[in-house]
C-alpha positions as CSV (number, residue, x, y, z in Angstrom):
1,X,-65.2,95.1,117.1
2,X,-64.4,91.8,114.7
3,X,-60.9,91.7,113.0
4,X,-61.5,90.0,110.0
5,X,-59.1,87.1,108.5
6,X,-57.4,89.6,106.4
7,X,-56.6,92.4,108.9
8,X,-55.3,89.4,111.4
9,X,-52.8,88.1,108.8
10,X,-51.4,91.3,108.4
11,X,-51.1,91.5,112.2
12,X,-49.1,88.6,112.2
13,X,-46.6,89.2,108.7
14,X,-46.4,92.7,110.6
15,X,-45.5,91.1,114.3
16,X,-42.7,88.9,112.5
17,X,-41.2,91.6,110.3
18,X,-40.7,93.7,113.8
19,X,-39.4,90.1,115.1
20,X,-36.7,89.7,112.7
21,X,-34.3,92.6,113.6
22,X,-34.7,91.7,116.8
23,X,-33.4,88.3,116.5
24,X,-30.8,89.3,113.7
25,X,-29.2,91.5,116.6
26,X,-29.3,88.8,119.0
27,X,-27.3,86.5,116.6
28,X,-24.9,89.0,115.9
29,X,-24.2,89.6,119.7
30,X,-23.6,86.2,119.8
31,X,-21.2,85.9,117.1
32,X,-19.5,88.7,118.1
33,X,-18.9,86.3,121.6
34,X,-18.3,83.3,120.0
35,X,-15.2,85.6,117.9
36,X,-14.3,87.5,120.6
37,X,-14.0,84.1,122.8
38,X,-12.0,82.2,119.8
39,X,-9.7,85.3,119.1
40,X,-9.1,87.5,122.6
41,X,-5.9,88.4,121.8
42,X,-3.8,89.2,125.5
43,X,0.0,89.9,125.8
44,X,2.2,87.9,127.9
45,X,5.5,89.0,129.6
46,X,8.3,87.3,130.2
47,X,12.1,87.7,131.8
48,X,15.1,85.5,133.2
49,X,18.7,85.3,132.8
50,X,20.5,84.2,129.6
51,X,24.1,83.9,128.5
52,X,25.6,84.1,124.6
53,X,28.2,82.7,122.6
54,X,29.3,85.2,119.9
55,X,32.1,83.5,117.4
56,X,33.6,86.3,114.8
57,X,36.1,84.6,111.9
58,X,38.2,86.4,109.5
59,X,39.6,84.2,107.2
60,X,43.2,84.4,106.4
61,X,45.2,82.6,103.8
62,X,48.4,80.5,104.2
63,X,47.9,80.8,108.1
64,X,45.0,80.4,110.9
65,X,42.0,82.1,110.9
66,X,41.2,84.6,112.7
67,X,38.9,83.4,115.6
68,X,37.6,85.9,118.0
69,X,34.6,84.6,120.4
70,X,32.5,86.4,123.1
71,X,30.9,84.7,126.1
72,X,28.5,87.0,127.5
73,X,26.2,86.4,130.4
74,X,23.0,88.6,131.1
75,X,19.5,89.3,131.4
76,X,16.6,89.5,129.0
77,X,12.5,90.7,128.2
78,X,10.0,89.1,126.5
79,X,6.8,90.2,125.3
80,X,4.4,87.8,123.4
81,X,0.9,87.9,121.9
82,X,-1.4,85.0,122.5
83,X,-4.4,83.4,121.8
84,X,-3.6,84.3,117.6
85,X,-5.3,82.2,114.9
86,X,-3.4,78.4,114.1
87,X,-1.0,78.6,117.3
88,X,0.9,81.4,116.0
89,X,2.6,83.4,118.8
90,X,4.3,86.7,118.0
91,X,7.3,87.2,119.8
92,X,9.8,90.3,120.7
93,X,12.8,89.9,123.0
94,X,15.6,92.1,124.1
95,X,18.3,91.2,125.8
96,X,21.4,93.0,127.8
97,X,24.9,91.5,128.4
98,X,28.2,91.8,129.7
99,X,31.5,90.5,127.9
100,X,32.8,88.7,130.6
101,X,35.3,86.1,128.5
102,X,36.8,87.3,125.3
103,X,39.4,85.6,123.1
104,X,41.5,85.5,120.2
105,X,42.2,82.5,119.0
106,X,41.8,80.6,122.0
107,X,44.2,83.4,124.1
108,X,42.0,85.4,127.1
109,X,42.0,89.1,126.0
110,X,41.8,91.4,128.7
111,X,39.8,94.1,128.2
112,X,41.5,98.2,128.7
113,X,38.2,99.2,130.6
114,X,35.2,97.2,132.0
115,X,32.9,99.5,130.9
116,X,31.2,97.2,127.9
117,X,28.1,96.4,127.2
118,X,26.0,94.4,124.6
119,X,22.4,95.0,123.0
120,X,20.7,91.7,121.7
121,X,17.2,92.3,120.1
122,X,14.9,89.3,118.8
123,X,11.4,89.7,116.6
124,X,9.8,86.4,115.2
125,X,6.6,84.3,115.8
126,X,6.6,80.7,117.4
127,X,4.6,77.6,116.5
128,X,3.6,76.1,119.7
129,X,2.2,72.8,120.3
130,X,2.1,70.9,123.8
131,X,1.0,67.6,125.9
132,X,-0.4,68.1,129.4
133,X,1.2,71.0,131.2
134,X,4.5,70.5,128.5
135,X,4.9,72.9,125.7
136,X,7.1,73.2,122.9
137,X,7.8,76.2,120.5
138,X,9.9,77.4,117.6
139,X,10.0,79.8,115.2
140,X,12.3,82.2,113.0
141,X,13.1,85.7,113.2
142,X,15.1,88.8,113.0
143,X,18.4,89.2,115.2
144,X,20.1,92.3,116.0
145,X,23.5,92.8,118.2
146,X,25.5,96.1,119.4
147,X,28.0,94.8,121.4
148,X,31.0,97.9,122.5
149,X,34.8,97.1,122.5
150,X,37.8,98.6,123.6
151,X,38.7,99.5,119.5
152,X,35.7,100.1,118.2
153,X,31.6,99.2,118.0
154,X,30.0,96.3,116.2
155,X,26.8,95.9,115.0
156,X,25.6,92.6,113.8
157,X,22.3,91.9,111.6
158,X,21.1,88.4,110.5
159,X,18.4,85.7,110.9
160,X,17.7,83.3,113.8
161,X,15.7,80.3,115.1
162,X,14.2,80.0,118.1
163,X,13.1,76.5,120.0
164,X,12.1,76.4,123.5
165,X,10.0,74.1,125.9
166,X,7.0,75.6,128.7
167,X,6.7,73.5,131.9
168,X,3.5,75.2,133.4
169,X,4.2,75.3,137.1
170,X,0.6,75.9,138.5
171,X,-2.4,78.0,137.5
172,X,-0.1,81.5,136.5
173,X,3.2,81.0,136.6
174,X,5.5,78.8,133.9
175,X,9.0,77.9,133.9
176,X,11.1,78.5,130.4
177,X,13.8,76.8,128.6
178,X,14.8,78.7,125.5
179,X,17.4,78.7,122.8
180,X,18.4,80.7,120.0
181,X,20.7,80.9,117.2
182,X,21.8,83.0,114.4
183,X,23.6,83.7,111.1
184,X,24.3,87.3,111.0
185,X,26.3,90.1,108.9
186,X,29.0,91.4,111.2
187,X,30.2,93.7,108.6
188,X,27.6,96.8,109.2
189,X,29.0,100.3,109.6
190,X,32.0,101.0,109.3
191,X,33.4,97.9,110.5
192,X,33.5,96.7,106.5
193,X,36.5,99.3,106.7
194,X,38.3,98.3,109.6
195,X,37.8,94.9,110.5
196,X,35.4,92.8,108.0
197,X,34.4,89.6,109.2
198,X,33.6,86.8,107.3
199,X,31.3,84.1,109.2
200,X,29.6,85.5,112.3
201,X,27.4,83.6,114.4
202,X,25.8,83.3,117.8
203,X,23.7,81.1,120.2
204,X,22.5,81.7,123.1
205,X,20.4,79.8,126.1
206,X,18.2,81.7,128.5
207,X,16.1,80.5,131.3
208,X,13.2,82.5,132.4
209,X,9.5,82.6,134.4
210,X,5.8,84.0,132.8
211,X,3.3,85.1,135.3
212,X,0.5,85.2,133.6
213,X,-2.8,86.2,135.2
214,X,-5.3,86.3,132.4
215,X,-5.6,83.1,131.6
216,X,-4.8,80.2,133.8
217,X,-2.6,77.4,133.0
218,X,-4.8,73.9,133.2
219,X,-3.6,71.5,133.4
220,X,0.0,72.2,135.5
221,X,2.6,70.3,137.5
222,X,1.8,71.5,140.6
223,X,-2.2,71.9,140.2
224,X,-3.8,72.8,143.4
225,X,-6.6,70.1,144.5
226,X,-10.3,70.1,144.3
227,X,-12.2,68.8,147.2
228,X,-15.6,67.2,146.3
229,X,-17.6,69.1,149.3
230,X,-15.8,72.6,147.5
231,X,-16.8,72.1,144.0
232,X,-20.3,73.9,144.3
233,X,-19.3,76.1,147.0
């Protein structure tokens, strides 16, 4: 049986149409990859030790100011998002002290009961750039403090900074250096009634480690070595 030209061109137009979904499906798969590679977002966690330095003025006239400050040692949590578009890194921390050194006006107050306790909560995003196995990050964001007294509560709301330096130890685990500080309202509740403040701030310094185990830090100060007779093992 002979095929004549005709009937074999249509053969061939109808072969490529049937082709072309084929390969439209395969290019999509692989966008979806190259995406899904670019953009895999993965949290990272993060926790250490951190002490604050809460400083509380009410400002008097035709005498001293009122100076009260807090130093509070503690421990904190941090959980991040990674691997966002342009090396923006979304960031929420919460932290727990204890007053352990109050003043007024430079005079050591001691406290009626130890049971006290302060709430510190951070939400921002970092920039991060880096060199090698070094990193640097900073950022804004929102602060929040509860901090309990022998008188009476306080609740503190303001904006902060944050700028803090990665040292990527070997393939999982990184050492961090970070510090905050913040502007905040120290008037919230009814503290505007008893005892207004006029300028509150706070800065604080934490310390901390990140074990991360999705993706692994390369290069890093302590990178385990490669053999040449392992390398295709």
């Amino acid at each position: 049986m002979k095929i004549s030209s005709c009937g074999s061109w249509l053969i061939i137009v109808f072969l490529l149409l049937a082709a072309v979904p084929v390969f439209a499906q395969e290019e999509e798969a692989e966008i979806e990859i190259e995406i899904e590679t670019m953009y895999s977002l993965y949290p990272t966690f993060s926790y250490g030790t951190t002490t604050s330095w809460l400083t509380r003025i009410i400002n008097q006239t035709g005498r001293s100011n009122f100076v009260l400050r807090d130093f509070l040692p503690g421990l904190y949590f941090c959980a991040e998002m990674r691997d966002m578009p342009y090396i923006i890194i979304p960031s929420v921390r919460l932290a727990a002290y204890y007053p352990l050194i109050s003043t007024f006006n430079h005079v050591p107050q001691k406290p009626n009961t130890p049971l006290h306790f302060a709430v510190d909560f951070f939400a921002g995003a970092r920039f991060e750039t880096g060199w090698n196995f070094i990193s640097v990050n900073v950022g804004p964001g929102l602060h929040m403090l509860f901090l309990s007294s022998d008188r009476w509560n306080y609740f503190n709301l303001g904006l902060a900074a944050v700028a803090g330096i990665e040292l990527a130890l070997n393939s999982k685990w990184s050492l961090l250096l970070d510090g905050f500080a913040s502007i905040d309202n120290g008037n919230l509740g009814g503290n505007k009634q008893m005892e207004p403040f006029d300028t509150v701030w706070q800065y604080q310094l934490a310390i901390g480690v990140r074990y991360n185990k999705v993706k692994q830090n390369n290069p890093a100060l302590f990178q385990p070595e490669v053999y040449p007779s392992r390398i295709n093992r």
